[in-house]
N, C-alpha and C positions, 0 to 999 in steps of 0.2 A: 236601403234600410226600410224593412215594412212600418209602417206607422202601430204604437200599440192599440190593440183591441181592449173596449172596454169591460170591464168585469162584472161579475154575476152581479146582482142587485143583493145589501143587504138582506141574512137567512129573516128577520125581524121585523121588516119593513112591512106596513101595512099594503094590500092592493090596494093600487091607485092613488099611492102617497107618493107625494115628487120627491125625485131624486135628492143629493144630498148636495148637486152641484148645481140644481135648480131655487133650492133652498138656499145656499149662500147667496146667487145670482139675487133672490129678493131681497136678503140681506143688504144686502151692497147696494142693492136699489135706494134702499130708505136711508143709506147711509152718505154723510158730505164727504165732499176733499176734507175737511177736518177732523173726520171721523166720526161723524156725531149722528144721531138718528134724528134725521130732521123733524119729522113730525114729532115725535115725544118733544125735540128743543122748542118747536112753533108752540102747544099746546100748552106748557110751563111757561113759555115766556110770555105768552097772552093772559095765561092766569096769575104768573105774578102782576104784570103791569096793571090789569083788571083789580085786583087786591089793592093796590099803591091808589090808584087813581078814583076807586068806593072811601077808603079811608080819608081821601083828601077831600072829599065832597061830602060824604056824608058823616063822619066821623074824625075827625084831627086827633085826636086818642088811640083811636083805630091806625092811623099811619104811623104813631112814634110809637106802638107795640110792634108793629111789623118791622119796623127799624130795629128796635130795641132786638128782638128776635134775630134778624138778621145778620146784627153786630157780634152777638151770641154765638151762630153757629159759626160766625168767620172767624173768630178771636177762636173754638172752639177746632174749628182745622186747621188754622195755622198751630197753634199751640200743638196739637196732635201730630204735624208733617214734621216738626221742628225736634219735637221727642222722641219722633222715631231716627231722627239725624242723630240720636246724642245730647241734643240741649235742653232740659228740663226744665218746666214753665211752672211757676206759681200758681195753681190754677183756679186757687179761691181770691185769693185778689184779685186777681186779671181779671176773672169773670164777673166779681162783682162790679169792679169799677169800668170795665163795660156795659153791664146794666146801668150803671149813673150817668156816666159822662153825656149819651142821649138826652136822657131823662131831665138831665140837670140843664140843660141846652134847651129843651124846651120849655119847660118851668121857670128858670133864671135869664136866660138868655148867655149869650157870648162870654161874659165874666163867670157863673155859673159853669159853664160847661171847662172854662180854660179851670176854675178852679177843682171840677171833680178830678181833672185830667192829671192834676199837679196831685190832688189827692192819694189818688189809684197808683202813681210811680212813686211815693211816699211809702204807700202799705207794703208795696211787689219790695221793696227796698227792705223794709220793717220785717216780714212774713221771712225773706232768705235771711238776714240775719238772724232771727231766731231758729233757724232750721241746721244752720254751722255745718251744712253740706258740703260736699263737694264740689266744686264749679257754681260756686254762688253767686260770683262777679258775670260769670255769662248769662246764669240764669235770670239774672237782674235785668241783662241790658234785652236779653230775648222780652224779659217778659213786658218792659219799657217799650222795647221794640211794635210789640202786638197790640199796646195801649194807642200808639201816635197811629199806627198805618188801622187800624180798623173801626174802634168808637168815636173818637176824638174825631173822625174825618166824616164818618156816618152821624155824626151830631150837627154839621152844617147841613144836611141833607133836612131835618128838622128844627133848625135855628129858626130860618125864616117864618116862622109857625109862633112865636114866640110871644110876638105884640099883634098877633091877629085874633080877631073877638071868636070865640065858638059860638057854632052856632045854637040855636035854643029846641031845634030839632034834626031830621035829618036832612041836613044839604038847607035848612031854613035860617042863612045869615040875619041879620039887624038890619034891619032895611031892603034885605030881600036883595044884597050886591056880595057877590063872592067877593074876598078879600084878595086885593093884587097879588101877595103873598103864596097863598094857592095855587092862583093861575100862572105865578112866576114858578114854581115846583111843577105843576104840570107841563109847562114848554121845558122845563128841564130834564123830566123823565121824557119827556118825545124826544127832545135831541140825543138822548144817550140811545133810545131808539134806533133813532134815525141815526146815527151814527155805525149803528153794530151791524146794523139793517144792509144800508149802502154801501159801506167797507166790503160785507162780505162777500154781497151778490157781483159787485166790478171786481174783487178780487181774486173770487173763487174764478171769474170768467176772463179776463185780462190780467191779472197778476205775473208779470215777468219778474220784477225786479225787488226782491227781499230789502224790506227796512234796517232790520237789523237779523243779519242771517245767523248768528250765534245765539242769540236768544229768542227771539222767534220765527222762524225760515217761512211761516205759511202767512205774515204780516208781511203786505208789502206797499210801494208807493202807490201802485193805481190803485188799491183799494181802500188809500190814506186818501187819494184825491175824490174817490168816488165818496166816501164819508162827508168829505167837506162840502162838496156839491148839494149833497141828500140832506142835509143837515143845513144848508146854507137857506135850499127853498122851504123848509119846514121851520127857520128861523123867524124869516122872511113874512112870512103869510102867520108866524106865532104872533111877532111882535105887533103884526098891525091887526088883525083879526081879535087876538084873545087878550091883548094887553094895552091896545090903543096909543102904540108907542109906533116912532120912525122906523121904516124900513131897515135901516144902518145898524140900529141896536140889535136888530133878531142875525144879521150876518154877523156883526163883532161876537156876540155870543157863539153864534153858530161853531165860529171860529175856533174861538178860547175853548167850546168847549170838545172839540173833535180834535183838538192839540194835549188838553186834558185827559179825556179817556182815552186814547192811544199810548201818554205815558205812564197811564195807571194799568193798561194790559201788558204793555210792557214791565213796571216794575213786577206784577205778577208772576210775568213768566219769565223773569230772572230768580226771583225768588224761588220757585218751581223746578226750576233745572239746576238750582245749586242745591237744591235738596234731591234732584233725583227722583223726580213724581210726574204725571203729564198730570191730574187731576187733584185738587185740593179733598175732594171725595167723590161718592159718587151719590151723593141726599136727592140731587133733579135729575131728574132721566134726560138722557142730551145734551145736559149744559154741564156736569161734573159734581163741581160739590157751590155752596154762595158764596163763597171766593172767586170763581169763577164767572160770577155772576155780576159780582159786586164791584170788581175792579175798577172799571169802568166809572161805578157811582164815585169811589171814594174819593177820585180825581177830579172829578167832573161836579158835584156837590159844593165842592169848595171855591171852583172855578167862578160856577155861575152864582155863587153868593159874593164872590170878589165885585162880579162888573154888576150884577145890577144894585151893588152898595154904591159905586162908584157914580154909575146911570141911575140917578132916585128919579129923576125928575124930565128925564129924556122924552 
């Protein structure tokens, strides 16, 4: 059987424009095992981290608006994935008291922030009964649902911020000493870092063996160990370099929190496949929509506000 010959070239095609199978060929090129256009992911993901990491230094105001925003557009696609399923979201409460519960976290602190929380599923509560709709009881527990998993968890991200002095310029603390608080939020955005970072490079490149093959098939153990490892030496070299603390504390974190953001990418893409979505949108070129993004924080926020409550004085 002769092999097929190939056919005319597009009547359209410019002279000396590549073919249409050399064009995908670059496609594919820029593109991961997890479909993603790496460069646009690298490019976004440096400029968020760049944004998180100026706000924390020169502006503490500046980080709990990017937070605040953040929480906004995630409560804003979940609530959107969730109503294209069928389940309708309250979407002025929800959103307002996502705007607060941050806000009130950094302002008030931990009581503050539990209180706007209780607030916000109080209104979503108040709002469907005055509405006498239909599926008012789901649309309650969805929109309660949207409250717990995305402000409420993005508020410890900015808690720690709470009882630290602002500075009187930029990046110009009182005494001219960043606040531990800070530099405890900066080792915490490295390790989520250093978590996505090493996960994916050992995974994309050794990955046999699926975590959880039902909910996520492209998660797997080597690149759960590879995370731990990356995350363990960027712990390591945090604790005792940037926070003048024992070796032990920057790996326990490391730890907690590369156990943390693996079950928050996981809830994610359980969430995701019961709704029948690969992306929560598509707002960042390469990374999907801030859910996508976020996942990771909202587990991991919480984690590392756990142990270094615990380790004050480590």
């Amino acid at each position: 059987m002769s092999e097929p010959q190939p056919g005319p070239p597009p009547r359209n095609a410019a002279p000396g424009a590549p073919a249409l199978g050399e064009r995908r060929s670059r496609k594919l090129a820029r593109t991961s095992r997890a479909g993603r256009d790496l460069p646009a992911a690298i490019v976004v993901g440096l400029a968020l981290l760049a944004a998180l990491l100026g706000g924390l230094f020169l502006w503490p105001l500046g980080f709990v608006l990017i937070a605040v925003s953040a929480a906004l557009l995630g409560a804003w696609e979940v609530s959107r994935a969730l109503e294209a399923h069928g389940t309708r979201i309250p979407v002025v409460p929800v959103m307002a008291a996502t705007a607060a519960i941050p806000v009130s976290a950094y302002f008030g602190g931990a009581e503050a922030q539990l209180f706007a929380l209780v607030a916000g599923c109080a209104a979503v509560l108040l709002w469907q009964s005055l509405e006498h709709t239909a599926g008012a009881a789901r649309s309650v527990f969805a929109g309660v649902f949207v409250l717990l998993w995305v402000p409420f968890l993005v508020g410890f991200a900015v808690l720690p911020l709470h009882d630290s002095p602002l500075p009187a310029g930029l990046g110009l603390w009182p005494g001219g000493t960043v606040p531990p608080a800070t530099l405890e939020l900066v080792l915490t955005l490295l390790l989520i870092v250093a978590n996505d970072t090493f996960g994916y490079i050992v995974g994309a490149s050794l990955g046999r063996h699926p975590m959880a093959p039902k909910i996520s098939p492209k998660k797997s153990w080597e690149g759960f160990a590879g995370s731990v490892a990356g995350a363990a030496a960027i712990g390591v070299l945090g604790a005792v370099f940037l926070l003048g603390r024992p070796w032990w504390v920057g790996a326990v974190l490391a730890v907690v929190m590369v156990a943390a953001a693996t079950a928050g990418d996981l809830v994610e893409s359980m969430v995701k496949r019961e709704l029948r979505i690969k992306d929560m949108s598509s707002i960042l070129p390469g990374h999907g929509g801030m859910m996508d993004r976020l996942d990771s924080i909202l587990f991991g926020a919480p984690a590392a506000y756990l142990v270094f409550s615990l380790l004050p004085g480590a």
